[in-house]
N, C-alpha and C positions, 0 to 999 in steps of 0.2 A: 504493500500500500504506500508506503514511502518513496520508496523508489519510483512510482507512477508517479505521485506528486510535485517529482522533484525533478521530473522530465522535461519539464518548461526551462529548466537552468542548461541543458545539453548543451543548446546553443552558442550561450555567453563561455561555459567551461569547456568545451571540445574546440570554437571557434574564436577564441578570443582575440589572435592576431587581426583577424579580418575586420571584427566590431571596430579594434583602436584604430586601425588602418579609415575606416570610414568616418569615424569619430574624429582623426587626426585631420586625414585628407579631405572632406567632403564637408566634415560642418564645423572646422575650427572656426572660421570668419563666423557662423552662427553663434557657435557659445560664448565666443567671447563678447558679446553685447546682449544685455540683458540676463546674465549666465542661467537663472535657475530653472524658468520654465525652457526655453530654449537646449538646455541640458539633455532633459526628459525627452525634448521632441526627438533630437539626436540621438541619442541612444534607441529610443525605440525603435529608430531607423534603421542603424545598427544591428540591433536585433531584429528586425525581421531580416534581414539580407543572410544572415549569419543561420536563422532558423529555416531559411531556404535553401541554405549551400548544404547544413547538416543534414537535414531528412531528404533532400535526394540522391546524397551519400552519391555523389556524380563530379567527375573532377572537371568536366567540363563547364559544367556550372560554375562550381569555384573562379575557373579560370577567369570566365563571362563577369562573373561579380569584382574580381580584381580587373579588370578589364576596364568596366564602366566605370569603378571608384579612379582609377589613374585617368582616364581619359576627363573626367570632368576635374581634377585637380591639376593638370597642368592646362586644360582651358582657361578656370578660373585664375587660378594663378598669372597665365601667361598674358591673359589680357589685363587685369590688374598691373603687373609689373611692367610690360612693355610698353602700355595703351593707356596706362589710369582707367579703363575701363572695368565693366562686371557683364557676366553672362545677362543678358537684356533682350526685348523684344527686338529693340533698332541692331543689336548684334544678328540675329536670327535672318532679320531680312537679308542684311548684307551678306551672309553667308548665303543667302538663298540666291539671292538676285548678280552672286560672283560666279564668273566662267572656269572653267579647267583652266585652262590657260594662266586667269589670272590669279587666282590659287596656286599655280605652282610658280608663279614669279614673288608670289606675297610671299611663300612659304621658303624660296631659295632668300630674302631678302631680309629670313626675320635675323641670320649670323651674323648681321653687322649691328641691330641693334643694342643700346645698350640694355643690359642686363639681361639679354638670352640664356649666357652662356651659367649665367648664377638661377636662372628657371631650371638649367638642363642639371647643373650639379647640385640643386637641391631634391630634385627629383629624383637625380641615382642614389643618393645618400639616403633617403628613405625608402626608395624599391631594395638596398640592401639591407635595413633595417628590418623591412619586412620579412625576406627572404630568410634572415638571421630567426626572427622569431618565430615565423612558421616551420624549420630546422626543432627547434627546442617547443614546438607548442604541446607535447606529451609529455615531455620531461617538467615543462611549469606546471601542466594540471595534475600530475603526481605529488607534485611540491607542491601544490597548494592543497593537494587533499589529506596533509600529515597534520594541516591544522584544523581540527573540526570548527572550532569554535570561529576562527575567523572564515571558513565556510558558512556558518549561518547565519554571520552579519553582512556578506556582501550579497548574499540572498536577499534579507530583507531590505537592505538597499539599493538591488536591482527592480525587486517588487514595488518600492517604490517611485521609484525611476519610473519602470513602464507605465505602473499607473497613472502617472504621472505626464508622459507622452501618449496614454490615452485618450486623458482628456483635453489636453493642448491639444489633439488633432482635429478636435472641432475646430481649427483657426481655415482647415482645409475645407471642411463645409462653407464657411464664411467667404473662402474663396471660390467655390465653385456656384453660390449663389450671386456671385457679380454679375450684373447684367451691360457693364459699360465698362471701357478702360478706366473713366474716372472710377468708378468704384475699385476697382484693383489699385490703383494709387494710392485709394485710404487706406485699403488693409494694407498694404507694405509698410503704413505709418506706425502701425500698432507694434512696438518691440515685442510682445507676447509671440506673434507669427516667429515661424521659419524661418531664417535667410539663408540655408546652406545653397551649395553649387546644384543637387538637382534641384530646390522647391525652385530657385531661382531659371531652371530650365523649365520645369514646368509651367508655372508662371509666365513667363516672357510666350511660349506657343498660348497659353489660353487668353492671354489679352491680344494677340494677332489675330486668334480667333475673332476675340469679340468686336475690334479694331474692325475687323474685313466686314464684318455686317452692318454693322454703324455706318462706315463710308461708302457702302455698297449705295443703302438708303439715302443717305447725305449728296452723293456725286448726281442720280439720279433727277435729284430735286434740283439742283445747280441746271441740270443739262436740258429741264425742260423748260425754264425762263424762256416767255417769248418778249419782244417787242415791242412799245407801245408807242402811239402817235407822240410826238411832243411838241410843243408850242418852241416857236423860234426865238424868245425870249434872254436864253440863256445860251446863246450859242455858243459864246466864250467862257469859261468857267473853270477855277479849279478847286476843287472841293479835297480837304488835307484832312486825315484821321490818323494824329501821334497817342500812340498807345505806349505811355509810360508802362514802369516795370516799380512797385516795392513803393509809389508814392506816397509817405505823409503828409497830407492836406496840409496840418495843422505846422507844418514843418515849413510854411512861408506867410510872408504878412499878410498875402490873400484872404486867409485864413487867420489870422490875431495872430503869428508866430512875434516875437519881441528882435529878431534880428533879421537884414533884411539878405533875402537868402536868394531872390529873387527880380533883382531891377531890374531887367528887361522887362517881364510881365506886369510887374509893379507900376514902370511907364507907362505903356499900352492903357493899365486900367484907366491910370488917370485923361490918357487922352481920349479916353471914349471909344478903342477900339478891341478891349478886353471885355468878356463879360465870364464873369464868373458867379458860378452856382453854388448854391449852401447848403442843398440836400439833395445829394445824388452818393449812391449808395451800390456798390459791389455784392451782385447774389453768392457769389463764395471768395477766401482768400488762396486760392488759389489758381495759376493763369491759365492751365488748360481749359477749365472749365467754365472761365470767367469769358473766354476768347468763342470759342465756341458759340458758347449764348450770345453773346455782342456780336459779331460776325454775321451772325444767321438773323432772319427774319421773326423770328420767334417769339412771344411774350412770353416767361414762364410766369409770371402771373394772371396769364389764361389757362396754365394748364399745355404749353405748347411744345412739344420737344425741340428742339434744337436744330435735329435731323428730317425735322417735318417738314423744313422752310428750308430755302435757298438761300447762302451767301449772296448778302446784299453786293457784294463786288460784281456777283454772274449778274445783278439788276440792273446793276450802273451799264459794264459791258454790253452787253445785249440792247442798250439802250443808245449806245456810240460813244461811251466814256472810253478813251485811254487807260487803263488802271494797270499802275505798277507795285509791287511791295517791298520795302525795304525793311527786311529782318535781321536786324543784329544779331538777334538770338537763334537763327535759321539751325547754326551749324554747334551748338553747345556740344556737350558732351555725347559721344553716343551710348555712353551707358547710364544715362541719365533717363529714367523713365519717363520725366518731364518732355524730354526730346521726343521723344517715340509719341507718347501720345499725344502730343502736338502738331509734330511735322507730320503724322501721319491723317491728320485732318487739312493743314495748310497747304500741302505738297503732295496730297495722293496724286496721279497722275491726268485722270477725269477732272479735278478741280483744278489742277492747276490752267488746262486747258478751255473751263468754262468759266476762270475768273478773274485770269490774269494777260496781262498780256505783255509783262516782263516780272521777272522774280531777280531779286539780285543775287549773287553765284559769289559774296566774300564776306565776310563777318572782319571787324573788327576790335580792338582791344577797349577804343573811344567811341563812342556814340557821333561823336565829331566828325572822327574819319568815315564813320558810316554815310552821312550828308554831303562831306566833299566828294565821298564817290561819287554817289548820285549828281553833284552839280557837274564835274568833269563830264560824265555822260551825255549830261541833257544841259548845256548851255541856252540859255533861251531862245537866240534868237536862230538856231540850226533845230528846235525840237519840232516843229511843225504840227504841234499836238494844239486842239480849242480848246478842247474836254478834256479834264483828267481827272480822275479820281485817284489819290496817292496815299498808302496809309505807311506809316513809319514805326517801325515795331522794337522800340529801343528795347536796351539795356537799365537805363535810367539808373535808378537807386535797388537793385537788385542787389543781396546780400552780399557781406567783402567789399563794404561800402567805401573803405582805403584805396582799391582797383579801378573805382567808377568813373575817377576824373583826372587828368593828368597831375604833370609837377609840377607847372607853370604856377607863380605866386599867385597870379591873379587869381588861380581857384584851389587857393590855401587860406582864405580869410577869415576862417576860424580855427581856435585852440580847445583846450580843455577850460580855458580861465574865459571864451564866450558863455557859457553857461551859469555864467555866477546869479542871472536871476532864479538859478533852478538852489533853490534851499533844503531837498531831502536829505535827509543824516547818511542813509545809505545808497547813496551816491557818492562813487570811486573814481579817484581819478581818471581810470583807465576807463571806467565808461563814462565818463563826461568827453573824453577822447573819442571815445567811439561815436558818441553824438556830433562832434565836433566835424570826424571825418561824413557822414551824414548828411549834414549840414552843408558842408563843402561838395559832395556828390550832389546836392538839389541845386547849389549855385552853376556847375559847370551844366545840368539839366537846364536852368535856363538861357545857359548860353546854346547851348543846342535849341532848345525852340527858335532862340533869336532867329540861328540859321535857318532853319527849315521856315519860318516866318520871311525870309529875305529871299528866296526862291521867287519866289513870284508875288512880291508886295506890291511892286506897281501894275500887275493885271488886275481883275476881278477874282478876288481869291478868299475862300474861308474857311478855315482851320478852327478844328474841335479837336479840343486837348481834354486827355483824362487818363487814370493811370486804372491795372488792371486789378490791385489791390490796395490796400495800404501796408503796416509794419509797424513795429514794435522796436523803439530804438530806449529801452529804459524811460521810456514819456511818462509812465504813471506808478511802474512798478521794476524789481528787480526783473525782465526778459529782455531777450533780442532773437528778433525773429516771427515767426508765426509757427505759434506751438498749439495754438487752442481751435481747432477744427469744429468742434462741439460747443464752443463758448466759451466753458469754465464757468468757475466760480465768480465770475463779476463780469457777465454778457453784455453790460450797457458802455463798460471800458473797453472791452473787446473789438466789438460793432465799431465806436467812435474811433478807433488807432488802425483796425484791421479792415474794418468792410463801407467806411464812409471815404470815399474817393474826392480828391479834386478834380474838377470837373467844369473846362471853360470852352470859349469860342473865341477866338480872333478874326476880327476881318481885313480885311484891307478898307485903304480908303478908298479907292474904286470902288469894292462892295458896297460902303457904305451910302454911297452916293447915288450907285444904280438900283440900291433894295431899301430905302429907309423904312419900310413900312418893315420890314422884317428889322431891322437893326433895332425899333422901336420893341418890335414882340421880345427880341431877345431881351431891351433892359428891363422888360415886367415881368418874364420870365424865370430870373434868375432865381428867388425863392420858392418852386414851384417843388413839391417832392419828384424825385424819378431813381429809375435805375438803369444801370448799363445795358442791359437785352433789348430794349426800346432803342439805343441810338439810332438805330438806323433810319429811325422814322422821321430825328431830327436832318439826317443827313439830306434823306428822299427831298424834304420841305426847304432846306439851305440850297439847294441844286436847284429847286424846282423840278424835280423828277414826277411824271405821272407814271404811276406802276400799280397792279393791283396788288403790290404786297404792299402801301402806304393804308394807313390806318390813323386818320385825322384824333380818335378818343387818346392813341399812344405815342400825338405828336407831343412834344411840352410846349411849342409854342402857337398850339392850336387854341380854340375859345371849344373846340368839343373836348378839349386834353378831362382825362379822367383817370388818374394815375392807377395805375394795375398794383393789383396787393402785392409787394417786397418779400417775397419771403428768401430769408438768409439760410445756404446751405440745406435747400429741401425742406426743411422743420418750419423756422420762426415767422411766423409773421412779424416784422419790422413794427410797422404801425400798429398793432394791435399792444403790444407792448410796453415801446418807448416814443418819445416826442420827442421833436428834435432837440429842445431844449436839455435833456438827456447826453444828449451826442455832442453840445455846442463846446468849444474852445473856451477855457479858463485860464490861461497864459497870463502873469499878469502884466 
């Protein structure tokens, strides 16, 4: 009877090699973050592989299971160390979509890189590690069976192990009820999850999965935009949509900020061709999801998916706009899962063909040098374009806010010793620095609108600035970053640093002279509630665009405007909640 009982442990004491081998190779990067539940998932993993090699008593299998542990640990490893990358969705395509051919020149080309050859010798040093201990793997379970009593302690704490990765393995349920790549984004956020080298292969194929069916539906809706009369009105026109990255509103005088972080814009307001907004508000903090729903036609305070409506860019297109995209952020990381499910809605190959009709092909380190590309290109008077619709998809204040803006004095204008109206006890020098670099990334961000603003100021031109979230730079509490997906403990600080956006229009004076009645909507407009999903209706109405995706109730500067209910991150209702007055700037 004992002996049957104790048949569950075969695996771990007959195959022990193999477990640490898996343990070692496959899920170190997992245990080492978050160790305890992460632990248990590992090992159960472990053991099952080890309970499979034991009961088919088959050396073939064996083989097969060392086989697949080595192969996904110098994958991981090898893209890690030579790539800074991780096994990833965007890794998967690129293997998918590389030829023979260029496969075997990547592959002759990886010996010159550095650190190959410390992949290749850390890799024999543990394949004879292996070797060694699967050599002596009878002679250990011998010697460990002379001690009984430490036999029936790592019993019960293998029992609790497994337990323990039995029920951490609902994190896999959790995964396989995603229905969107965003949803597979949140669960990666939860450190209780998995991250070893297979979940992270498994993972990456099931968000390509659900990736391909989304843009299936998504390209479809782009490709069936038809055409619509338009009035000769606006024959000349360019119509500018800068999608800031990490913006805090409150992080310029715009906004009450106490230093001025902002003088170009600052100017503008004062001369009447800035108008900026006090209640417009981001449905999540995060940019895939934010991009999506703004991009697209969609209200998701109708209830409207995303993927139901067409990229307002196939509207403008199809309508005889020029439209080009400048994406700083096009080419980030590829094992950044942000990348993947991003580019893989801006850049599938259908959309890019029914929405674009140049994409820019270089990322740079400045947001700056991203605009003087684009002027080089398109010098005014050789562009021969009326129409354009151009959106600019910076970098802006995205986190490593020291990276954001050059070295140049002019946009080093604040210290640690700016901050001295800030009086909390627990504020350190070193984040009053980090405010300070912050602060310095929002000054050089206005110097990039400047430019993108001087493109075409002396045509009829109007520019809607707004950023895709906001951020947490120690404004209220000890964080940096965006950490609280769900709220937290204090959702109305939350909301106001991470999901209340700045949110303007600039015109030109040409605009303002050929559209007063509109420049007029705009200064009454400015206190109106809205949120980002809606832009596009302001865009349709600044252009003058007739299209039946325009929706006068989810114009903000219509007399039918009827602001669609806010709800933040699928859950909150916004206004049912909080008032603005909740959300407003106390700076003193």
């Amino acid at each position: 009877m004992l002996k049957s009982a104790i048949k569950w442990t075969r695996p771990i004491s007959k195959q022990w090699p193999l477990m640490l081998a898996y343990i070692v190779l496959v899920g170190w990067e997992s245990v080492t973050k978050n160790p305890i539940p992460r632990w248990m998932l590992i090992f159960l993993h472990a053991y099952v592989v080890a309970a499979i090699v034991e009961w088919s008593h088959s050396r073939v299998v064996k083989a097969l299971a060392y086989g697949v542990i080595y192969i996904l640990f110098v994958t991981e490893m090898g893209l890690n160390w030579l790539f800074g990358m991780h096994i990833s969705p965007s890794v998967l395509v690129l293997l998918a979509e590389t030829t023979g051919r260029e496969s075997a020149e990547f592959l002759e080309s990886l010996a010159d890189k550095p650190g190959f050859w410390s992949v290749v010798s850390c890799t024999l040093v543990l394949a004879a590690l292996n070797i060694l201990a699967e050599r002596i793997r009878e002679t250990g379970c011998r010697w460990v069976a002379r001690w009984p009593k430490a036999v029936r302690v790592w019993r019960v704490v293998a029992a609790v192990l497994l337990l323990g990765g039995i029920v951490g393995s609902t994190g896999y349920v959790e995964l396989f009820s995603c229905k969107e790549p965003n949803d597979i984004d949140e669960w990666r956020s939860y450190m209780r999850h998995p991250d070893d080298a297979l979940t992270k292969l498994v993972v990456a194929g099931f968000d390509i999965h659900l990736a391909r069916n989304e843009m299936e539906q998504a390209s479809l809706q782009a490709e069936q935009v038809t055409a619509t009369p338009q009035d000769s009105g606006n024959d000349s026109i360019n119509v500018i949509l800068v999608i800031g990255e990490s913006y805090i509103r409150e992080h310029t005088p715009l906004y009450g900020y106490p230093l001025q972080t902002t003088p170009f814009l600052s100017e503008e307001q004062r001369q009447g061709r800035l108008f900026v907004f006090t209640d417009a508000v981001s449905p999540y903090n995060q940019t895939t999801k934010v991009l999506r729903n703004l991009l697209c036609c969609n209200s998701m305070g109708d209830d409207e998916a995303w993927n139901d409506t067409p990229p307002f860019m196939a509207v403008f297109k199809k309508n005889g706009y020029w439209v080009s995209m400048e994406d700083n952020q096009k080419t980030m990381s590829l094992g950044d899962v942000f990348a993947f499910s991003l580019n893989a809605f801006l850049y599938h190959p259908r959309m890019m063909s029914a929405c674009y009709d140049e994409v820019n092909d270089s990322t740079f380190e400045y947001d700056g040098q991203l605009i003087e590309n684009y002027r080089r290109r398109h010098p005014q008077s050789a562009d021969g374009q009326s129409r354009r619709l151009l959106l600019f998809h910076l970098m802006g204040q995205h986190v490593g806010f020291r990276h954001r803006y050059p070295s140049e004095q002019r946009f080093r204008q604040f210290n640690s010793d700016s901050t001295a109206f800030r009086h909390e006890a627990w504020l350190t020098k070193e984040m009053r620095e980090e405010i300070a670099h912050y602060d310095n990334a929002t000054l050089y961000n206005d110097y990039v609108l400047q430019q993108i603003a001087r493109l075409y100021d002396n045509e009829n031109t109007v520019m809607v600035l707004l950023s895709d979230h906001g951020e947490e730079v120690y404004d209220y509490r000890d964080s940096y970053g965006r950490d609280d997906w769900e709220l937290g403990d204090s959702p109305s600080e939350v909301l106001r640093w991470q999901y209340c956006v700045p949110f303007m229009v600039w015109c030109s004076d040409r605009f303002c002279e050929r559209h007063p009645e509109l420049t007029e909507r705009l200064r009454k407009a400015t206190d109106r509630p809205m949120m980002l999903d809606n832009t596009c209706q302001l865009l349709f109405r600044l252009a003058g665009l007739k299209t039946p995706y325009y929706h006068s109730k989810r114009d903000v500067l219509s007399d039918d405007y009827q602001c669609p209910r806010r709800i933040i991150n699928d859950e909150y209702d916004l206004d049912a909640h909080y008032t603005k007055s909740h959300l407003s700037p106390d700076f003193p």
